[in-house]
PyMOL commands that place a pseudoatom at each C-alpha (Angstrom):
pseudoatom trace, name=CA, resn=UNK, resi=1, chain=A, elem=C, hetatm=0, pos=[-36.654, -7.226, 30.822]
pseudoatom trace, name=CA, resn=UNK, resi=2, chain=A, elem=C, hetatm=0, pos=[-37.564, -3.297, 30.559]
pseudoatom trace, name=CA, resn=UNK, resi=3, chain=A, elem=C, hetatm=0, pos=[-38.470, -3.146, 26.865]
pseudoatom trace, name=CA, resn=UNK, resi=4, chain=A, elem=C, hetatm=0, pos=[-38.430, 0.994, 27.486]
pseudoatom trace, name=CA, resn=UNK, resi=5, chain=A, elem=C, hetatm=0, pos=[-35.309, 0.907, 28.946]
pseudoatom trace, name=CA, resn=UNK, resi=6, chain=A, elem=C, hetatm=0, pos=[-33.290, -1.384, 26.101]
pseudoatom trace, name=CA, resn=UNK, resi=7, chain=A, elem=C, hetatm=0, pos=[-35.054, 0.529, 23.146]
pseudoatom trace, name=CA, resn=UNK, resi=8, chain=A, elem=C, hetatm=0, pos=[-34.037, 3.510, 24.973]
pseudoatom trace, name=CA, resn=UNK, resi=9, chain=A, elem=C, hetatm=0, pos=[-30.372, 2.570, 25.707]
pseudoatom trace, name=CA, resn=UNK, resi=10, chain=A, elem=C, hetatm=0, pos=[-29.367, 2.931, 21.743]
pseudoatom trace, name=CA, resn=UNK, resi=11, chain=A, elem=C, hetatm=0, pos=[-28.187, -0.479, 20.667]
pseudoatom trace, name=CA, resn=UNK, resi=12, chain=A, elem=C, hetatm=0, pos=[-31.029, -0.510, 18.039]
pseudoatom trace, name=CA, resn=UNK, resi=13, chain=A, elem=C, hetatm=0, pos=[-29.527, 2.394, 16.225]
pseudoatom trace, name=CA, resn=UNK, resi=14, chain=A, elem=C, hetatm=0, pos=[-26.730, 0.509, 16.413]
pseudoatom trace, name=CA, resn=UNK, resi=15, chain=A, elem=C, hetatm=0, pos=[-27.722, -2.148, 14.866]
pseudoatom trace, name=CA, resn=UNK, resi=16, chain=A, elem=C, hetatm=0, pos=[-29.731, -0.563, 11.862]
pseudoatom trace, name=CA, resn=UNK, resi=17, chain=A, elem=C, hetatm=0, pos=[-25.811, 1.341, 11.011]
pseudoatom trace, name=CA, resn=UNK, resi=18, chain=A, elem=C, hetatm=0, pos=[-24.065, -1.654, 11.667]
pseudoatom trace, name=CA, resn=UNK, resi=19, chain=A, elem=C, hetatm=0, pos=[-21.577, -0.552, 14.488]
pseudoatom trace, name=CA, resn=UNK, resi=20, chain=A, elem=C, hetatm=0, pos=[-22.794, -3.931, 16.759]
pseudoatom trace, name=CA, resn=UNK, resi=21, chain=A, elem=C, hetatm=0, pos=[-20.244, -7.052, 16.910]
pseudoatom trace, name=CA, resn=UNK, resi=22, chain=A, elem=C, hetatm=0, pos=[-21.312, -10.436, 15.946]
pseudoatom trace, name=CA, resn=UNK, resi=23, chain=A, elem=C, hetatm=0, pos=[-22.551, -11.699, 19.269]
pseudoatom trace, name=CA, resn=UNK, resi=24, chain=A, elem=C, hetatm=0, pos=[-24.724, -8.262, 19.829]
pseudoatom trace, name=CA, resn=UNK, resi=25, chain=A, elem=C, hetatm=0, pos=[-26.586, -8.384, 16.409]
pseudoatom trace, name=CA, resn=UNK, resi=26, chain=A, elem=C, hetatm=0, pos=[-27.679, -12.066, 17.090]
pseudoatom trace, name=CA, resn=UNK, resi=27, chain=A, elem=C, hetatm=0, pos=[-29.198, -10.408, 20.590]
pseudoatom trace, name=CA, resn=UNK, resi=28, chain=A, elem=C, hetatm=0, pos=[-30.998, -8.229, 19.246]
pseudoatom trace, name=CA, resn=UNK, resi=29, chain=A, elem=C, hetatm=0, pos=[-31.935, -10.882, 16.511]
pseudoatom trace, name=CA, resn=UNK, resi=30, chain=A, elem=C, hetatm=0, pos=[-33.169, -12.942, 19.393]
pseudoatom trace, name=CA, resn=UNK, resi=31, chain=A, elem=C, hetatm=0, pos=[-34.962, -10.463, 21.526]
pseudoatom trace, name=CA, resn=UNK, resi=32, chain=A, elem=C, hetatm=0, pos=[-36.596, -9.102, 18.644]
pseudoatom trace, name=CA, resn=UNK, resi=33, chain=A, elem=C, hetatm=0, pos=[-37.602, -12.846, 18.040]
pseudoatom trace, name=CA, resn=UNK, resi=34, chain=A, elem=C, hetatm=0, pos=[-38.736, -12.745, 21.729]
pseudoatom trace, name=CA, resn=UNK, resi=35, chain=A, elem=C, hetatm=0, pos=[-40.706, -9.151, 21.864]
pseudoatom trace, name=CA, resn=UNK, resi=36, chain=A, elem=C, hetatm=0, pos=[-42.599, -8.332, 19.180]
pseudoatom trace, name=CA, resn=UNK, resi=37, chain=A, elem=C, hetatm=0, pos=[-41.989, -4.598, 20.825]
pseudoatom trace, name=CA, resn=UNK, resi=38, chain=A, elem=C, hetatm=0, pos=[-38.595, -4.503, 20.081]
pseudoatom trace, name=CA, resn=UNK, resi=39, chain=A, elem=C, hetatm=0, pos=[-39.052, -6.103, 16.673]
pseudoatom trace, name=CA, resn=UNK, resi=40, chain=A, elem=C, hetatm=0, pos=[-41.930, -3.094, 15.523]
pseudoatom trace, name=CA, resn=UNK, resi=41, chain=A, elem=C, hetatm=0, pos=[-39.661, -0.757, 17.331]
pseudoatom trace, name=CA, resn=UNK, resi=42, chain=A, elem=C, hetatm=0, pos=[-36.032, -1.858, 14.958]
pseudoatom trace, name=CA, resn=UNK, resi=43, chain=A, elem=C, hetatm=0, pos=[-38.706, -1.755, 11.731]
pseudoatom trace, name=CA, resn=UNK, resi=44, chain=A, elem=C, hetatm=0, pos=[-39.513, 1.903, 12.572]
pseudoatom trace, name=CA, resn=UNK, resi=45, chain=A, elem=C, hetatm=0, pos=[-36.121, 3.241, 13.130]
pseudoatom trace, name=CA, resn=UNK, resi=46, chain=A, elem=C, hetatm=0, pos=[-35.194, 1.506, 10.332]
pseudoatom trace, name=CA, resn=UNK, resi=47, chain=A, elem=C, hetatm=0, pos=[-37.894, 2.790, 8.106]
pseudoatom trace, name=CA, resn=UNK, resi=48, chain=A, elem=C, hetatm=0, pos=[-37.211, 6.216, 9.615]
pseudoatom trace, name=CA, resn=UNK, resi=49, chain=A, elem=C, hetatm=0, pos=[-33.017, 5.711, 8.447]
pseudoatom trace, name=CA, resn=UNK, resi=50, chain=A, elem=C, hetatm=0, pos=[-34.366, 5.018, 4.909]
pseudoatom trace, name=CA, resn=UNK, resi=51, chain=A, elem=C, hetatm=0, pos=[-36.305, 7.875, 4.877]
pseudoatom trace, name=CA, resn=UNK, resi=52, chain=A, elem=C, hetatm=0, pos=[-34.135, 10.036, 6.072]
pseudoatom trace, name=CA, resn=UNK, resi=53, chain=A, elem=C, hetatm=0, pos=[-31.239, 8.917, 3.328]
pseudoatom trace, name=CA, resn=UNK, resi=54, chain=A, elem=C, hetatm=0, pos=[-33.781, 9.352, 0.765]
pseudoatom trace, name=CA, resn=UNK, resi=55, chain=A, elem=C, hetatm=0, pos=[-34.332, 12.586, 1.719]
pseudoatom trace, name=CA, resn=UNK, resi=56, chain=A, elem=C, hetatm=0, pos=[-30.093, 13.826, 2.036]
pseudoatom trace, name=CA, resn=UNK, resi=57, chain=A, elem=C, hetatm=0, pos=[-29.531, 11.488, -1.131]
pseudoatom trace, name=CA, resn=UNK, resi=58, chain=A, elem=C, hetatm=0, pos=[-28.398, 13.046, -4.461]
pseudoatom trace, name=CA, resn=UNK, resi=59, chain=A, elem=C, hetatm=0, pos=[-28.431, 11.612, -7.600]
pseudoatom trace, name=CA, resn=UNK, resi=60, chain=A, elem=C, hetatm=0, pos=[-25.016, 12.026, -10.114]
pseudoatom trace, name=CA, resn=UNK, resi=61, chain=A, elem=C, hetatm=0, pos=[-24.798, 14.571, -12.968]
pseudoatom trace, name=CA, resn=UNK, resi=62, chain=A, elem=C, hetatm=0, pos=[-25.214, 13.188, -16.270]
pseudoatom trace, name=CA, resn=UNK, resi=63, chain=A, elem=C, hetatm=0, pos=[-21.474, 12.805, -16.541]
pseudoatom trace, name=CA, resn=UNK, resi=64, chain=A, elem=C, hetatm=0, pos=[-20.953, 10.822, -13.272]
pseudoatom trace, name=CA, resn=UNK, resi=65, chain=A, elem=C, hetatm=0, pos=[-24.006, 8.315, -14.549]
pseudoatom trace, name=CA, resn=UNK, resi=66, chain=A, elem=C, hetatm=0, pos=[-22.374, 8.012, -17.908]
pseudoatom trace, name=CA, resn=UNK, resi=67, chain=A, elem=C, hetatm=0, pos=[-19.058, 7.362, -16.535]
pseudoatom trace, name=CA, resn=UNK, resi=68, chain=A, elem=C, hetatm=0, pos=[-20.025, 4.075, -13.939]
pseudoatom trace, name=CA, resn=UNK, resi=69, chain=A, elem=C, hetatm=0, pos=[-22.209, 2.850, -17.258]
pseudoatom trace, name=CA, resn=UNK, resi=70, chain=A, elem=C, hetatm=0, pos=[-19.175, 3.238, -19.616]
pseudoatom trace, name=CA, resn=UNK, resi=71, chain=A, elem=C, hetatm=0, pos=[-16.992, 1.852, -16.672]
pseudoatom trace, name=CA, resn=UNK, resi=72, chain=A, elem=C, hetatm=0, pos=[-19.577, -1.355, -16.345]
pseudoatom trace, name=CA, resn=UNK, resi=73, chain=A, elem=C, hetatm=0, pos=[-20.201, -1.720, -19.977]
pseudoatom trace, name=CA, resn=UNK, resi=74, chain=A, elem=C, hetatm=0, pos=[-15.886, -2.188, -20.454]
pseudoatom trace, name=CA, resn=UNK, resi=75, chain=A, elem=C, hetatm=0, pos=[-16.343, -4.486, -17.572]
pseudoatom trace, name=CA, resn=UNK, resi=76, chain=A, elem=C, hetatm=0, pos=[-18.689, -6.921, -19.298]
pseudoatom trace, name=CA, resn=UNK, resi=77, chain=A, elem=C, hetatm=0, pos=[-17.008, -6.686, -23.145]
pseudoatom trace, name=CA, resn=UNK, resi=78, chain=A, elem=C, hetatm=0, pos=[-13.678, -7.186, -21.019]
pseudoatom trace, name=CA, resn=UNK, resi=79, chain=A, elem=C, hetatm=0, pos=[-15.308, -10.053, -19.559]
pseudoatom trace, name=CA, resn=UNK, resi=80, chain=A, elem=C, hetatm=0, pos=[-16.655, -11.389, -23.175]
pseudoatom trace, name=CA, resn=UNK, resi=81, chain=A, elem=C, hetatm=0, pos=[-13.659, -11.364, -24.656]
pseudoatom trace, name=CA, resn=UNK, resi=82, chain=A, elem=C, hetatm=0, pos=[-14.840, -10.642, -27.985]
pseudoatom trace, name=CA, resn=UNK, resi=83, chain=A, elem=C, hetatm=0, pos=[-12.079, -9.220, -30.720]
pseudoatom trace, name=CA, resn=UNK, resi=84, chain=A, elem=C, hetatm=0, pos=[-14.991, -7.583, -32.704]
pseudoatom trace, name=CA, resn=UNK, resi=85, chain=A, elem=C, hetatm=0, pos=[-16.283, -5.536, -29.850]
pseudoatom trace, name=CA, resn=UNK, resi=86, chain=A, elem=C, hetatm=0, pos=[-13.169, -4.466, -27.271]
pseudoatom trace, name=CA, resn=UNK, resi=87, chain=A, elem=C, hetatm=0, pos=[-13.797, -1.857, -24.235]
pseudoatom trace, name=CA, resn=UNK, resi=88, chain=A, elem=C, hetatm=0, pos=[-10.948, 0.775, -23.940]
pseudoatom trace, name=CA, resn=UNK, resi=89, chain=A, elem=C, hetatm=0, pos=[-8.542, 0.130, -21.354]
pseudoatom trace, name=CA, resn=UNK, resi=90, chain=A, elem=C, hetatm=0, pos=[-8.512, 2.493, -18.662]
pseudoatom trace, name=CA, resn=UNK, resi=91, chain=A, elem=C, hetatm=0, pos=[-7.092, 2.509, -15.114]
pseudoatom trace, name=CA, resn=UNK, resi=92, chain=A, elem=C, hetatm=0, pos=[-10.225, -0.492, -13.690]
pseudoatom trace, name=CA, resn=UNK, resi=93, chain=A, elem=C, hetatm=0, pos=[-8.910, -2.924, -16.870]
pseudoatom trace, name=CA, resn=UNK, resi=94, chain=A, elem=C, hetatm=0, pos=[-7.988, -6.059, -15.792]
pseudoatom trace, name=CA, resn=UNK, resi=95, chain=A, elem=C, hetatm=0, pos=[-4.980, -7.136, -17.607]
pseudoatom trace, name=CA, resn=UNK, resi=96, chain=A, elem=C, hetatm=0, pos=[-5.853, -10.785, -16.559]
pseudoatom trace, name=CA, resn=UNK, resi=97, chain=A, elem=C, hetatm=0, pos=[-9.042, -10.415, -19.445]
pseudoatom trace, name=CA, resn=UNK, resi=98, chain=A, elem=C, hetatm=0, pos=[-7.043, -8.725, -21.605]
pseudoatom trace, name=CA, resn=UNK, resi=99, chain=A, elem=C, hetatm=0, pos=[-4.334, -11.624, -21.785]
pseudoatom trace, name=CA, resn=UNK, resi=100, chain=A, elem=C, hetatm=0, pos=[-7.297, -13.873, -22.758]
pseudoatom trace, name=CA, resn=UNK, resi=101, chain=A, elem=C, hetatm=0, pos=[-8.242, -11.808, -25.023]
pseudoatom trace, name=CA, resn=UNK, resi=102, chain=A, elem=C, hetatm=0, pos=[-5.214, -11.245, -27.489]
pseudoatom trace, name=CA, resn=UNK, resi=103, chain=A, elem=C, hetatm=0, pos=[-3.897, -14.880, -26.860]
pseudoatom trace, name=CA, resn=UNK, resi=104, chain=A, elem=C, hetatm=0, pos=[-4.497, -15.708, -30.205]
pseudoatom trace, name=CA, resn=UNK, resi=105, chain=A, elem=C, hetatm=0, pos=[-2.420, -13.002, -31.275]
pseudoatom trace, name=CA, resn=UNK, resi=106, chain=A, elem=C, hetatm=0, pos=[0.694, -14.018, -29.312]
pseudoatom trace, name=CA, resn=UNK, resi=107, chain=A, elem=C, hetatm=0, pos=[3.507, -15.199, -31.525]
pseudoatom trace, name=CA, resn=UNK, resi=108, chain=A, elem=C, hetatm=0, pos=[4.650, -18.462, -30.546]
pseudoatom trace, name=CA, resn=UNK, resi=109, chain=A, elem=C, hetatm=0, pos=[8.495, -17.069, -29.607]
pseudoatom trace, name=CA, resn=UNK, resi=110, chain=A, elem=C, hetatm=0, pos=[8.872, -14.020, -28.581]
pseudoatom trace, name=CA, resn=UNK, resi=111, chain=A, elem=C, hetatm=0, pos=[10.376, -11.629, -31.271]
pseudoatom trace, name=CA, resn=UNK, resi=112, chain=A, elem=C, hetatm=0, pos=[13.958, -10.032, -30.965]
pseudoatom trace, name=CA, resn=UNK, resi=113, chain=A, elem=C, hetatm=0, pos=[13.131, -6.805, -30.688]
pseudoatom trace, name=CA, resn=UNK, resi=114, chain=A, elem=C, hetatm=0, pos=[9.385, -4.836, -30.683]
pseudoatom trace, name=CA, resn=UNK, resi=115, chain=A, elem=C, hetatm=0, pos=[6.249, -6.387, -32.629]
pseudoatom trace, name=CA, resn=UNK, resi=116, chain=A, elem=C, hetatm=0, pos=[3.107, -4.257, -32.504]
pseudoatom trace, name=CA, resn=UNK, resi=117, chain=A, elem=C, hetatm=0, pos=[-0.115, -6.407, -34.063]
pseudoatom trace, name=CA, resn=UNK, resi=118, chain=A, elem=C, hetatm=0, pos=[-3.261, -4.195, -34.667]
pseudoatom trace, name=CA, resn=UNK, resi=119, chain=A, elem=C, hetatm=0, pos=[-6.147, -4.721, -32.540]
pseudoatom trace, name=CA, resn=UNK, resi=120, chain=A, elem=C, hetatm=0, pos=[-8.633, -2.281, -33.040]
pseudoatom trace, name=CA, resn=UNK, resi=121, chain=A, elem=C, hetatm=0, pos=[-8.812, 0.661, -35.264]
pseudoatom trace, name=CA, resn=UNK, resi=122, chain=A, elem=C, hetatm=0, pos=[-12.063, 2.286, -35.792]
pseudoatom trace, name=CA, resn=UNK, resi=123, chain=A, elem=C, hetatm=0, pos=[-14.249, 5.646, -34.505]
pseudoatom trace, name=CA, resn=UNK, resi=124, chain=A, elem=C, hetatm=0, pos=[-10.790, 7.018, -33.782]
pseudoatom trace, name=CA, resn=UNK, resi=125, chain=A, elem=C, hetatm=0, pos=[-9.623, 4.182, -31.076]
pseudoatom trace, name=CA, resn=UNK, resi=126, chain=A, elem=C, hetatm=0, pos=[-6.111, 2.812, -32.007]
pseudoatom trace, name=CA, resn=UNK, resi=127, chain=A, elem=C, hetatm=0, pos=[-5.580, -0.535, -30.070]
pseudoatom trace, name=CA, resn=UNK, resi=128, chain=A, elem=C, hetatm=0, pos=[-2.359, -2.461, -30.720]
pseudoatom trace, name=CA, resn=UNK, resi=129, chain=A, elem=C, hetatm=0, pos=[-0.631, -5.440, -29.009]
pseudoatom trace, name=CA, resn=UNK, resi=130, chain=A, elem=C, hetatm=0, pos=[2.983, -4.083, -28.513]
pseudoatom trace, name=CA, resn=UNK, resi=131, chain=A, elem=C, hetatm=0, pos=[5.761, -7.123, -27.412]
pseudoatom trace, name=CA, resn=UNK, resi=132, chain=A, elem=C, hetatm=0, pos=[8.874, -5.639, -27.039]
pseudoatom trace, name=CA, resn=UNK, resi=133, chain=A, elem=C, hetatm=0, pos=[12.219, -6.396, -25.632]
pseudoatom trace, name=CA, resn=UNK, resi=134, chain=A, elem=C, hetatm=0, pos=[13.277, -2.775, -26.735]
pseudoatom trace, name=CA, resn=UNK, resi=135, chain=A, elem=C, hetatm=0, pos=[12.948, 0.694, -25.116]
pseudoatom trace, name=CA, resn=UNK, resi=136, chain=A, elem=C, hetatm=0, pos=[10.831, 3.621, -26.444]
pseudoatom trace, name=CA, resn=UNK, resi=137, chain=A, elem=C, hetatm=0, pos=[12.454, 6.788, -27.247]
pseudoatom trace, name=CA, resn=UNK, resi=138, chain=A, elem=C, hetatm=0, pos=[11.191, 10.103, -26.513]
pseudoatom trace, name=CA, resn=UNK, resi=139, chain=A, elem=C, hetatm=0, pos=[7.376, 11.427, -28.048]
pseudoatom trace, name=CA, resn=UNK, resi=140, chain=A, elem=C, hetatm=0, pos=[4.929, 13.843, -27.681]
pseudoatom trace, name=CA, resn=UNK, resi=141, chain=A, elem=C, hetatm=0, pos=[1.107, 13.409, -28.723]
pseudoatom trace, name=CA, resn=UNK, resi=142, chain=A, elem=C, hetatm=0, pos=[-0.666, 16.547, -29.453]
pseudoatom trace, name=CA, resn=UNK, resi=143, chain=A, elem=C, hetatm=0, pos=[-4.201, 14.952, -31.312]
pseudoatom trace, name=CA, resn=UNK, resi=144, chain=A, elem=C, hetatm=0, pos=[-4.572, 11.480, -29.456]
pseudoatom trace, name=CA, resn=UNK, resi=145, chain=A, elem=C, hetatm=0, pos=[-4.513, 10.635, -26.038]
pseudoatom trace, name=CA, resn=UNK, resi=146, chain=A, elem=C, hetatm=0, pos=[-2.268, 7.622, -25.622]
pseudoatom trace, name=CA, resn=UNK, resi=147, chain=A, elem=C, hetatm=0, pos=[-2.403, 4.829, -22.769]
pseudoatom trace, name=CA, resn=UNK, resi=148, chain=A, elem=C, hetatm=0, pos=[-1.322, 1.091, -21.908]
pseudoatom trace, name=CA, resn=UNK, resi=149, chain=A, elem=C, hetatm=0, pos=[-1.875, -1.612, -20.123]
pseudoatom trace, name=CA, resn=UNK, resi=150, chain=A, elem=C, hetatm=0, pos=[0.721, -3.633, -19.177]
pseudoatom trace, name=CA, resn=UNK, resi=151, chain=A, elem=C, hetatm=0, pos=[-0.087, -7.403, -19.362]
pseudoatom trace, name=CA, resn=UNK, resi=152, chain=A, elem=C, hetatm=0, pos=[3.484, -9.336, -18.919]
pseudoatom trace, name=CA, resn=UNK, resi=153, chain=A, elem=C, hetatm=0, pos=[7.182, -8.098, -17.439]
pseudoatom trace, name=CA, resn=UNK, resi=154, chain=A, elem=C, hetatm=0, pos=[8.022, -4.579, -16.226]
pseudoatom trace, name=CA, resn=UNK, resi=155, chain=A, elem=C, hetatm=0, pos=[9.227, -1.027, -17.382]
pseudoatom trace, name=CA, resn=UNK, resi=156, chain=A, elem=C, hetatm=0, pos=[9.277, 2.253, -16.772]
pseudoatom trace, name=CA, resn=UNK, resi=157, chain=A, elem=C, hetatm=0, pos=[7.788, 5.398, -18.142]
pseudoatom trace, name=CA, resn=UNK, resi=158, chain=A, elem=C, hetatm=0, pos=[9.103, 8.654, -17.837]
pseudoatom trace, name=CA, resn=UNK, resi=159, chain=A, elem=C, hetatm=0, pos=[7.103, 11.833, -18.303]
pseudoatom trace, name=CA, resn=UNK, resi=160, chain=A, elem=C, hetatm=0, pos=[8.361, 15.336, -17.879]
pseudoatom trace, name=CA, resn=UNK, resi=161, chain=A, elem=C, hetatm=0, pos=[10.418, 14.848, -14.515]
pseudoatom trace, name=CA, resn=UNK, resi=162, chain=A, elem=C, hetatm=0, pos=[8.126, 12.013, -13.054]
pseudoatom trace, name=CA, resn=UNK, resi=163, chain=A, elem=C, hetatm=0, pos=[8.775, 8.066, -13.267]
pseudoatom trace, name=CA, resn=UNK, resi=164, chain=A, elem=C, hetatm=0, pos=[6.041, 5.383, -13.321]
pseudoatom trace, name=CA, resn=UNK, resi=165, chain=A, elem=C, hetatm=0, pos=[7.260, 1.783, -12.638]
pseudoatom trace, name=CA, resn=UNK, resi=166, chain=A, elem=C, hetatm=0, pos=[4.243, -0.571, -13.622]
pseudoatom trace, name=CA, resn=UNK, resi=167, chain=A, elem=C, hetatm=0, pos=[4.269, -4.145, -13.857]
pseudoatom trace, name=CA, resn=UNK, resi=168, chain=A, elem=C, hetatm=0, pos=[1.598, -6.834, -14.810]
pseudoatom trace, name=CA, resn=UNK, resi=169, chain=A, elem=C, hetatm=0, pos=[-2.034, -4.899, -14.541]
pseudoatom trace, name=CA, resn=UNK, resi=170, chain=A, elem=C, hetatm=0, pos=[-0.054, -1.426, -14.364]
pseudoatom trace, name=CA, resn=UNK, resi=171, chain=A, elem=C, hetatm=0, pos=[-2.057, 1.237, -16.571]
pseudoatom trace, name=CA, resn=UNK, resi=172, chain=A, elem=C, hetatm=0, pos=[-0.778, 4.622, -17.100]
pseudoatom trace, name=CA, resn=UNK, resi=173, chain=A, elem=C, hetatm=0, pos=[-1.931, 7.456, -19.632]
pseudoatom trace, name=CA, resn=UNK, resi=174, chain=A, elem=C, hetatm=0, pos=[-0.026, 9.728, -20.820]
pseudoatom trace, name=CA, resn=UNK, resi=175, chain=A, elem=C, hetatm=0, pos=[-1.019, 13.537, -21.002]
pseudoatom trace, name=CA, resn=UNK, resi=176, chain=A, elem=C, hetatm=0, pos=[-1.397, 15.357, -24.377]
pseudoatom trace, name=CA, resn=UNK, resi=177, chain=A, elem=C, hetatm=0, pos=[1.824, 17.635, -25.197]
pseudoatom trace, name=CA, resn=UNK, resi=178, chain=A, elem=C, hetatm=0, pos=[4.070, 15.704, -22.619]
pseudoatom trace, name=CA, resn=UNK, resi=179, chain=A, elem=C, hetatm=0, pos=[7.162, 14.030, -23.493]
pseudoatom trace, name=CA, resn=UNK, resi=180, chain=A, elem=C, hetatm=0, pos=[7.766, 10.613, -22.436]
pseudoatom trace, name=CA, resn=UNK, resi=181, chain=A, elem=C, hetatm=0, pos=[9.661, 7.722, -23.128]
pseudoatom trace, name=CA, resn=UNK, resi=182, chain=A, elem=C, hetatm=0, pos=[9.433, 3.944, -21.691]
pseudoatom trace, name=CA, resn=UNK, resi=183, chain=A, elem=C, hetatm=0, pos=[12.285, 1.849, -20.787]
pseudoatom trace, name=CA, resn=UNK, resi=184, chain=A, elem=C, hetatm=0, pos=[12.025, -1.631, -20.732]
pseudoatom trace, name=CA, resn=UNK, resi=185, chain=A, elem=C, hetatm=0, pos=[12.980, -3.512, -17.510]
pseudoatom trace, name=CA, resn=UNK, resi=186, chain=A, elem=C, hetatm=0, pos=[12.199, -7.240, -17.681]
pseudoatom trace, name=CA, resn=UNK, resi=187, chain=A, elem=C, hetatm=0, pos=[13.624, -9.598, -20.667]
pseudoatom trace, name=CA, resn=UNK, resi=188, chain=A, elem=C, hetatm=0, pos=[10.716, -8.303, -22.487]
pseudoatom trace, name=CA, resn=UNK, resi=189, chain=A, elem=C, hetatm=0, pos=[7.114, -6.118, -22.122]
pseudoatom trace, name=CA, resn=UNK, resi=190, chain=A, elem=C, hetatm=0, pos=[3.812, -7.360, -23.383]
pseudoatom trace, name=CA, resn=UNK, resi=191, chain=A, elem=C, hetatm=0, pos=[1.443, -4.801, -23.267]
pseudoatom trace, name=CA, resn=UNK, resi=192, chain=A, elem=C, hetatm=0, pos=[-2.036, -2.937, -24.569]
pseudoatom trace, name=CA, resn=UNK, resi=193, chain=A, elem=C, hetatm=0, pos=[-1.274, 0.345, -26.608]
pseudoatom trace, name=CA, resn=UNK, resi=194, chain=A, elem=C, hetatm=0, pos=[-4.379, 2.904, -26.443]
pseudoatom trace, name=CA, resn=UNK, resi=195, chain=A, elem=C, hetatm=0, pos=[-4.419, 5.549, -28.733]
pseudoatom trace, name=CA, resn=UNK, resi=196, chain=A, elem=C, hetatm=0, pos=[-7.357, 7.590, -28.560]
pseudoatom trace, name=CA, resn=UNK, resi=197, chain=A, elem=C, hetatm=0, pos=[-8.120, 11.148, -31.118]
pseudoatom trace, name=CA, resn=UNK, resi=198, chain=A, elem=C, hetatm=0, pos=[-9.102, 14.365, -29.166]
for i in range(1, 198): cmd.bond("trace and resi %d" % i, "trace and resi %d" % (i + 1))
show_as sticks, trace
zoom trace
């Protein structure tokens, strides 16, 4: 084998950005095995890749950082479950934790028309569990920002001229000064009511 010729012909590149199928990475697994050239030769370009995206790389802005650690911290209290200490819901919640988590609120039956049990209401977060087999009429919010997550049966909001269907895991938020109203598709809706001050 011409060890100039096959470090030459490219495939290593390929194989330090991943663009090789299964059957060409193990070659060049097993000539690199074989020739200690080719091996030195893969750790070079590959040190010279890493270089190179260190050097293009930006780090966030101070928003974008706090954003994916507020995003990962409501991941893991999502994932805790705790009653005491709940994450916001926002559009990554997974309505799957959030049944879990107000299970012990559920009523046994489901009531005739709407129920809405408190959740949390502190530092100017408003969570309630809403279980309704009843539409909601018309509002505007001008100091809170107001959003749900949907955790059982379907509806559908309307705001200004748009429609939103959502169904189990569906979140929505609603803009600030916008009217909307939700009608209520399935035999009932349970859901996660947000209502956040601005």
């Amino acid at each position: 084998m011409n060890i100039e010729d096959y470090v030459n012909s490219g495939v290593l590149h390929e194989y330090c950005i991943n663009t090789l199928s299964a059957s060409e990475r193990t070659e060049v697994e097993r000539l690199c095995a074989q020739y200690p050239e080719v091996k030195e030769e893969l750790l070079q370009m590959q040190r010279a890749l890493e270089k190179f995206a260190e050097s293009v790389g930006k780090k966030p802005a101070v928003e974008v950082q706090q954003t994916i650690w507020g995003t990962l911290e409501n991941i893991n209290k999502e994932k805790a479950g705790d009653l005491n200490d709940l994450p916001l819901i926002n559009k990554y919640s997974n309505h799957n934790n959030w049944k879990r988590i107000v299970q012990p609120l559920m009523p046994a039956q489901i009531p005739e028309k709407r129920v809405m049990l408190p959740i949390r209401d502190a530092n100017g977060v408003l969570q309630v569990l809403v279980i309704s087999r009843t539409d909601v009429d018309d509002e505007v919010h001008e100091h809170e920002r107001e959003s749900f997550l949907v955790l059982e049966g379907e509806c559908e909001c309307h705001i200004g001229d748009d429609t939103f269907r959502l169904g189990p895991g569906g979140f929505l938020e609603i803009p600030l000064y916008k009217s909307h109203n939700v009608k209520v598709l399935s035999p009932y809706v349970v859901a996660v009511l947000q209502h956040v001050a601005v």
